[in-house]
Each structure stands twice: as C-alpha cells, then as structure tokens.
C-alpha positions in Angstrom: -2.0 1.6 -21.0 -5.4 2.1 -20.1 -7.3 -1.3 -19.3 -10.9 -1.7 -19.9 -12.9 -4.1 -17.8 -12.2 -7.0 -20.0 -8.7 -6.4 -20.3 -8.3 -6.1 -16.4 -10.6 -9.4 -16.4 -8.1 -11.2 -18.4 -5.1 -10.5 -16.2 -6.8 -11.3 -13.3 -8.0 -14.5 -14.6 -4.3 -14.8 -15.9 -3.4 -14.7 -12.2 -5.7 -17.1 -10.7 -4.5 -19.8 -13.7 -1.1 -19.2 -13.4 -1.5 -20.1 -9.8 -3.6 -22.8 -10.4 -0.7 -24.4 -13.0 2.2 -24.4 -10.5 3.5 -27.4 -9.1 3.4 -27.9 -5.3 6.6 -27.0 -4.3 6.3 -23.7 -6.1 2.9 -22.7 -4.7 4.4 -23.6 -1.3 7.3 -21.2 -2.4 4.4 -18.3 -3.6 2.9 -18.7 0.1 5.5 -18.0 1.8 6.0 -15.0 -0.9 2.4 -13.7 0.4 3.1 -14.3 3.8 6.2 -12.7 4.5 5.2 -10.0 1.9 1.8 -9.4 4.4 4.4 -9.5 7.7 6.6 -7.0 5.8 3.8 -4.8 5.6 2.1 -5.5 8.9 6.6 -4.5 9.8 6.2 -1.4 7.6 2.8 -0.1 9.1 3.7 -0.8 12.5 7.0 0.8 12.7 5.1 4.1 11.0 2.4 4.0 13.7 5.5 4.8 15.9 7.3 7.3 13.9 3.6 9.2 13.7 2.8 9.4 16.6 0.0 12.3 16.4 -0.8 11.9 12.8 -3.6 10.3 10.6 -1.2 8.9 7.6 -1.5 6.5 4.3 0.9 3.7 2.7 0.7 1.6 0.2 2.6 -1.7 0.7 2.1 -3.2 -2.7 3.8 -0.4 -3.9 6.8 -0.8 -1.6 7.2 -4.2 -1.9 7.1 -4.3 -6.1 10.4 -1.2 -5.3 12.0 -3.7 -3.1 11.4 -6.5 -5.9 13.2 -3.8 -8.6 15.9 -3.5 -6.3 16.4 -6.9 -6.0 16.2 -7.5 -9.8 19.5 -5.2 -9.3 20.9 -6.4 -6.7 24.0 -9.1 -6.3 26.2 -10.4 -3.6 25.1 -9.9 0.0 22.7 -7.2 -0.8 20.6 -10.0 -2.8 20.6 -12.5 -0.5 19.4 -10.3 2.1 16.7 -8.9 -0.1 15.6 -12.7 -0.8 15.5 -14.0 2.7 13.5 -11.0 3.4 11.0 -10.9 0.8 11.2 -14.9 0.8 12.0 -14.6 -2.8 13.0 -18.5 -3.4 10.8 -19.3 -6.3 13.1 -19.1 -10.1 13.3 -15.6 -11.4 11.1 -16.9 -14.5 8.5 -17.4 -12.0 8.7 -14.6 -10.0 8.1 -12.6 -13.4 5.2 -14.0 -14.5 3.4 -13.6 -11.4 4.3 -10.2 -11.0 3.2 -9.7 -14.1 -0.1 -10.9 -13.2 -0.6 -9.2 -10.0 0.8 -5.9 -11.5 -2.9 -5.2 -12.5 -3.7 -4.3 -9.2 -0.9 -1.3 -9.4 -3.6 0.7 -12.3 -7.5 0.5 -11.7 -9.5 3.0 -13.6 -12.9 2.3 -14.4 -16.0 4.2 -13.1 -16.2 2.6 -9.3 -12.6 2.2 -8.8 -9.7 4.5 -9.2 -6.3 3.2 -8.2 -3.5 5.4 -10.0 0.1 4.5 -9.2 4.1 5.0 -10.2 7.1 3.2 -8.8 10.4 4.3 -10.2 14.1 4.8 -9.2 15.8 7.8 -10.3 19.8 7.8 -10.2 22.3 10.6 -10.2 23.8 10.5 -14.5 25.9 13.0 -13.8 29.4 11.4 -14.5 30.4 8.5 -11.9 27.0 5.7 -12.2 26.2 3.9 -15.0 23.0 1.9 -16.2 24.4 -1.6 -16.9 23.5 -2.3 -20.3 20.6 -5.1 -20.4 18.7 -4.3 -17.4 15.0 -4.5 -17.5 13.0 -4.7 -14.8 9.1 -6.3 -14.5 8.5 -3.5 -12.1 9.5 -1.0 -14.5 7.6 -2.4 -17.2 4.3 -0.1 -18.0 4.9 1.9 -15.5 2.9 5.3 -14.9 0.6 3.7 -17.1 -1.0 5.6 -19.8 0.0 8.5 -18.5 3.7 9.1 -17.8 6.5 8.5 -20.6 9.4 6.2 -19.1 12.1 4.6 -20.1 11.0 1.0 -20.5 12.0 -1.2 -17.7 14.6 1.0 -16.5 15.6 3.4 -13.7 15.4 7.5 -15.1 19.0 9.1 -15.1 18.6 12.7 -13.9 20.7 15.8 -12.6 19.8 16.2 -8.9 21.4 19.2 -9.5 19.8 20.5 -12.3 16.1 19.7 -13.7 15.5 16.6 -10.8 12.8 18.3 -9.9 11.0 19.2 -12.4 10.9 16.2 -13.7 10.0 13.8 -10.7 7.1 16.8 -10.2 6.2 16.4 -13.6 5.9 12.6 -13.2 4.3 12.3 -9.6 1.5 14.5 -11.5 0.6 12.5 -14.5 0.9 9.5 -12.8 -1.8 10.3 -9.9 -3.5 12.1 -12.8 -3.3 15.2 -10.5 -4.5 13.9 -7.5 -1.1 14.0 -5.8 1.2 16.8 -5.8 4.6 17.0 -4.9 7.1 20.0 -4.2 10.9 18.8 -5.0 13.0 21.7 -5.3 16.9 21.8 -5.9 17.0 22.1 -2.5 15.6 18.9 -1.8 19.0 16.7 -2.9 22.4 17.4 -2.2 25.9 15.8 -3.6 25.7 12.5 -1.8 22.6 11.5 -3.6 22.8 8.9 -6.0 19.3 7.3 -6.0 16.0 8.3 -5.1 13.1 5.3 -5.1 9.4 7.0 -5.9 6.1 5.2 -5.1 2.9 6.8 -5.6 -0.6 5.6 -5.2 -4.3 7.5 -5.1 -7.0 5.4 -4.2 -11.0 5.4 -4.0 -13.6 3.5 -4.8 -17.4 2.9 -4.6 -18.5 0.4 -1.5 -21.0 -2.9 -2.4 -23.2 -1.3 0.0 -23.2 2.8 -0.4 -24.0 4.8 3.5 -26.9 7.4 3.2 -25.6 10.8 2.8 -28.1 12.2 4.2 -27.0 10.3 7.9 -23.7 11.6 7.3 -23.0 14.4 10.8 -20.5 16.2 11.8 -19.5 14.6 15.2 -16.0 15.0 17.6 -13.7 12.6 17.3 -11.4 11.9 20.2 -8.1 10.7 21.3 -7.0 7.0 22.8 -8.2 8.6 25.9 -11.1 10.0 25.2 -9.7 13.4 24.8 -11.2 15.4 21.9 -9.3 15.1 18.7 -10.6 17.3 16.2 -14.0 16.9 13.9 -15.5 14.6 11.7 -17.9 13.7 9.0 -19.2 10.5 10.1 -20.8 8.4 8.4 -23.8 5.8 9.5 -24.8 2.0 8.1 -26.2 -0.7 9.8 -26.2 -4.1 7.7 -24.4 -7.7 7.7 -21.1 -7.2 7.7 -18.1 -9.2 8.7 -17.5 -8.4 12.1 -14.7 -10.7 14.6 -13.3 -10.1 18.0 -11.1 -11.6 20.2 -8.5 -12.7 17.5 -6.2 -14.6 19.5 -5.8 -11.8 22.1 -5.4 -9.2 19.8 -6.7 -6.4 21.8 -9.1 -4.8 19.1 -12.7 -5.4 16.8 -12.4 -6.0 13.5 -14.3 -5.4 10.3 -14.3 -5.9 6.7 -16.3 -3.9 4.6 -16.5 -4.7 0.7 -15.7 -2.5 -2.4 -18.1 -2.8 -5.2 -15.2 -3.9 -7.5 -11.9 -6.5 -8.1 -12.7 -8.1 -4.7 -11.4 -5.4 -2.8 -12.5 -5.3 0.6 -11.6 -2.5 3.2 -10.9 -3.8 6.9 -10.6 -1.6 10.0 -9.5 -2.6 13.5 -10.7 -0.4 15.8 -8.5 -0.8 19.7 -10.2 -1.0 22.9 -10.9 1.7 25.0 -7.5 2.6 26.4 -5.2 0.7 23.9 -3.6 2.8 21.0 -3.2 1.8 17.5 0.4 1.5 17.7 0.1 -0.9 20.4 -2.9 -3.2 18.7 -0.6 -3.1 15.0 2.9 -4.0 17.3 0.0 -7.1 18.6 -0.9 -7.9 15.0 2.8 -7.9 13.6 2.9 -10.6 15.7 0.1 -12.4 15.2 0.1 -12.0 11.8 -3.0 -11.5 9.6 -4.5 -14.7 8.5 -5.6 -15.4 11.7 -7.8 -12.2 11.5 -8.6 -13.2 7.9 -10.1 -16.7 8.8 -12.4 -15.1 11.7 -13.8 -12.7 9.4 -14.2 -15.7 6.8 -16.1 -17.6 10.0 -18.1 -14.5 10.3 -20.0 -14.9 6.8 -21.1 -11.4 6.5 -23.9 -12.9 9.5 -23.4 -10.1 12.4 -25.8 -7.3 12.2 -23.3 -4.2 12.7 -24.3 -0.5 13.0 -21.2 1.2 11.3 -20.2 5.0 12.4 -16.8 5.3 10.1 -15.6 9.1 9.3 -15.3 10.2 6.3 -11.6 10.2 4.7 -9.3 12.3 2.6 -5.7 11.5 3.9 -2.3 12.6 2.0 0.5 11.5 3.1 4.3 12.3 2.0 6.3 9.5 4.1 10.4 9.5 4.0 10.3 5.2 4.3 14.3 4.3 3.7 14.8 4.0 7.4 12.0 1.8 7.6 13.0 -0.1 5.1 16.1 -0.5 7.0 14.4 -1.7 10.3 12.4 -3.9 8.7 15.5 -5.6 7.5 16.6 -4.4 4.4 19.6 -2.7 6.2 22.5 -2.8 2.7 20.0 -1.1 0.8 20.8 2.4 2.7 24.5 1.1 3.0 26.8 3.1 0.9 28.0 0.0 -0.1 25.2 -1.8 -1.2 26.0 -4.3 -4.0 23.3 -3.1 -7.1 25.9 -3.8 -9.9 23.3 -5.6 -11.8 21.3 -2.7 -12.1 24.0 0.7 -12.0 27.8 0.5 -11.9 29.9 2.9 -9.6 32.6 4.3 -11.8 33.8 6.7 -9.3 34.2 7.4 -5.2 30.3 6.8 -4.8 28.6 4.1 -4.3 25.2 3.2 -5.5 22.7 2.5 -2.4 19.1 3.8 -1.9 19.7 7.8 -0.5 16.2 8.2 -0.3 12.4 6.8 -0.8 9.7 8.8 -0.5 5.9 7.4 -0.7 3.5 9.9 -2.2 0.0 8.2 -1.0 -3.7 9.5 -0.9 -6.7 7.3 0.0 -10.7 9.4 0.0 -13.3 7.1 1.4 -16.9 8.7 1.2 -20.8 7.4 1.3 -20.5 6.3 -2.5 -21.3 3.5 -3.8 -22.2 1.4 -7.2 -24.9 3.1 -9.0 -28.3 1.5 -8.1 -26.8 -0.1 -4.9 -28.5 0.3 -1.7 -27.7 0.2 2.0 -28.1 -2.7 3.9 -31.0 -3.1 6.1 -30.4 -4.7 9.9 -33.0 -7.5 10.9 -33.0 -6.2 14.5 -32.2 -4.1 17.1 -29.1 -6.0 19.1 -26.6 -4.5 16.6 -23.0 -4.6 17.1 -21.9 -1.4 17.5 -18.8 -1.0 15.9 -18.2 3.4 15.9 -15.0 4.5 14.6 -14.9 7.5 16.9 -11.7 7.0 18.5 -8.3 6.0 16.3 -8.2 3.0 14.3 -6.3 1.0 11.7 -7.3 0.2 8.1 -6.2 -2.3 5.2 -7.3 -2.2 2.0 -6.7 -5.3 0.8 -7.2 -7.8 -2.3 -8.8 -10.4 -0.7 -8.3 -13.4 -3.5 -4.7 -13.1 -3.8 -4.1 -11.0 -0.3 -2.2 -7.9 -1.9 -2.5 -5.1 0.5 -3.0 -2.0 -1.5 -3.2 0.3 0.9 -3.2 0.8 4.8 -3.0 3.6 7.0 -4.2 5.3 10.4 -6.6 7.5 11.3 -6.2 9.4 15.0 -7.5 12.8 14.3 -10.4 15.0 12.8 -10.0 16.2 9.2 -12.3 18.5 9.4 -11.5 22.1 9.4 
C-alpha cells in the first residue's frame, strides 16, 4: 500500500483524534506506553553502544518494539506477563490495536522528501513439529512490507530453514527496502535448533527544513574520544537557530535538534564532552530518561544561534539484537520454553522461543533539503559551536507522538 500525502495525512490526523477521545485513565495508561517504550529504547541503544565498541552502527526502535508487540499478541502465561510489564502494555487489547494502527504510518514514508521503507516479520521452522494456531492475526503483521512484499496477512511466514529460508527472507529484505538493504542468508546461516527467526528492516532519509550548502561541505579528520584520529569525513557546515540545550540534569553532553522538512520529524544529536564516550553519556541518559532533554530543547525555541559541523552519513548496519532483547528484560522470549501458544503450537521436542533477530537498518543523512528551502542565516558572530567532530549519538525521532524511528552512533570516518 502505497500512501499519498493525503492518505498519510489522514492517519496521522486519525492518531492525534484517537488520542484526543480517550478517557483519562487510558491516556495515563498510553503515557506510560511511550515512556517505557522511549526507556526501552534509550535500554536497547545503550546496551549496543557497549557491544560496539569501535563501530559507527544504526537501529530502529520503532521497529523493535512493534516485533515485541507481535510477540506479545502471541504470547500467554509467564511469557505475557513479562512482555506487558515490560512494554507497560496495560491498556485493553482493543485499544492497543487501534493505536498501533494509527502510529503504524510512521513504519512506510514514501513521498519525495521522505523515504522511510520498513518490514517486521517472524519466520518459523514448518517443517513437521510447529504449528500456526488457527485464528491468529497480528496488527503488526497487517500491511506489512507494504506495497512491495507479498505476505501472508497478519501472520508469521512458515519456511524450511533447511531448504529455500534463504532465498526467501533475501528476496523479502529486498523488496521491502526497495533495494536499499541487502542481506546474505545462506543455508549456512540456520541450523536444526532454529524454530523462529524475527526480521526488522528499516531505510531511512529525508530532506532537512533547512538544507546545508554543498558547496561548504570538506573533507575533514574525524577523531576518537581522545582526540585520536579516527578516519575521514565529509562534513558538513550551517550556522542558523536551532534548538540547542546543555547541562540536562548532569547529563555530560550538548544537545541538538535539527528538523526534517516532513511528518514532524526532527533529528537530535548529543554530542559528549571532551573526554566522555558515547557509551558513557547514553548509560547517563538511560537514566535520565529523555523528556528531560526534550523539554530543554522545547525551552530553547529554535532561539540559540548555532554554527553546525555534522558529517555526512551513510551507515548499514546488520545487528544480531535477541540478546539484547534479553538484557533489557525480555529474558522467556530466548528461553526454549517460552510460552507463544497463542501464536505457534509445539507438537514435538522443540519448543517455540525467539532463536534469532536480526535488524537490517540503513540511515543516509546528506546537505539536502525541501526544494526552494534555504539555509538559515545567523544574526551574529557569538555562535554556539556545536562540531560533530568527535563521536556522538543521534535520535531520529517523531516529535508529536515521540516514536523513535531511528538511532544510532557515529565514532568513525566513512570515508574511504
């Protein structure tokens, strides 16, 4: 389903009034849905800081936390509970439906300024021993690879892992980034004790409110938390009023948001001090949590003159996340004995549990931006200085209903 900009209007519009209609106690219960679905991301990003140590790397949290809503649309016993608590699922499942099913339009973007392609499934080994329970449907299935992949409605895909897997997960991680991703699953890439793989796939890039001169754009050495060189860059130059905020609460970093030219989409970096690295600042911010950023930026009304230096971006990034998924809490969801019965029935020795998930994620930030738009022009010299020259931390976030579509760090030169 391809949506034009009225269509996409609609939904969004659909979002913001279904929010609007709720009683109190259920938009108290969708708060704490956005809040601990922010801090399960903030959890997620943190812990992969850690894990990548050396490397720049992408994620999209949306896309995680609509696989961990189709898992618990599956799940029973234990396993849900421990999915609700937490996701801080509470509201009715009628509910939870309908707003996914508004906020889902952020999963597909396509228009000329803004490309967001994306594909969350589940595959599960058919071969004999795990059966589809008849009757499941899934909101998170529903639509999905949009346009361009052929799914079964609402349901997880039965294939051979070994035999034809995949081809076919290739096939699907294709169409769905509409060949901006690629993927390399071989029969080698499963084994026997396999019995479902989760898939999340998103491509992002759009045009910014405020486009940087290409002609600025150098290449420049970036360097390490310690000043070390690390690698090359294009970097890119602006100077305007942006939102700018430091000294969040002791959060040992400078902040700043950016706009997109579309869907209120905003990108926000935080940039450590000299001498702090990322992982450490993100570990700061897990605990802080981000509305606290997000109201200083809010206080900041676009006022600060800021003289931007950001590089230039083309990260792909092929992330193995079940573990993580574990330590953020999710811990039956790798167990061998995780209760999914809603969703597939063990009829033999295996059990049905999450053997793998793999995120497929590519963001390309560049100069561009909406046709006719301009660069902001300072109104003095005392500019903040905010150059992106050592390794930072970025969201890319829907600021009106806080869904973080992407995030991701950046500690080394992509240039050749």
């Amino acid at each position: 389903m391809k949506l034009g900009f009225l269509g996409l209007f609609g939904m969004v519009l659909s979002l913001r009034a279904y929010l609007c209609a709720n009683t109190a106690d259920t938009k108290s219960l969708l708060q704490n849905m956005t809040d601990a679905r922010l801090q399960f991301a903030l959890n997620m990003l943190q812990m992969e800081s850690t894990h990548l140590n050396l490397k720049n790397f992408a994620m999209s949290p949306f896309s995680t936390w609509s696989l961990m809503v189709m898992l618990y649309e599956g799940a029973d016993g234990s396993t849900l509970k421990q999915i609700r608590d937490v996701l801080a699922i509470y509201v009715d499942y009628p509910t939870l439906r309908k707003w996914y099913e508004a906020a889902s339009a952020y999963h597909y973007l396509n228009s000329e300024n803004t490309k967001l392609f994306s594909l969350r499934y589940a595959y599960y080994d058919d071969v004999g021993d795990i059966e589809l329970v008849k009757g499941y449907n899934s909101v998170v299935l529903r639509g999905v690879g949009e346009e361009n992949v052929v799914l079964q409605e609402g349901r997880p895909r039965g294939v051979d892992f070994d035999q034809g897997a995949s081809i076919i997960i290739n096939d699907d991680i294709d169409k769905a980034s509409h060949g901006e991703i690629y993927s390399s699953y071989s029969r080698r890439s499963f084994n026997d004790t396999v019995t479902m793989l989760g898939i999340t796939v998103s491509y992002f890039k759009a045009k910014w409110k405020y486009p940087f001169d290409k002609s600025q754009t150098k290449e420049e050495q970036f360097s390490d938390s310690s000043g070390k060189p690390a690698g090359k860059v294009d970097m890119m130059v602006q100077t305007g009023k942006f939102a700018y905020a430091e000294n969040v609460n002791g959060l040992q970093a400078d902040v700043l948001e950016l706009p997109f030219g579309e869907h209120e989409l905003v990108m926000i970096f935080i940039l450590p001090k000299p001498s702090y690295r990322v992982s450490q600042v993100l570990n700061q911010l897990k605990n802080l949590g981000l509305q606290p950023l997000l109201e200083k930026l809010d206080a900041s009304k676009n006022e600060s003159d800021v003289e931007v230096k950001l590089p230039k971006i083309d990260t792909r990034s092929v992330l193995s996340l079940e573990d993580s998924v574990t330590e953020a809490g999710l811990s039956d969801l790798e167990d061998m004995h995780a209760d999914l019965g809603r969703m597939l029935k063990p009829t033999g020795d295996r059990g049905v549990y999450l053997s793998f998930y793999h995120q497929f994620a590519r963001i390309v930030v560049d100069e561009e931006g909406l046709p006719d738009a301009v660069p902001q022009k300072s109104s003095g010299t005392n500019n903040i200085k905010f150059h992106m020259t050592r390794p930072f931390a970025y969201l890319v976030l829907q600021r009106t209903h806080k869904l973080l579509i992407h995030s991701g760090v950046f500690r080394e030169g992509e240039v050749p």
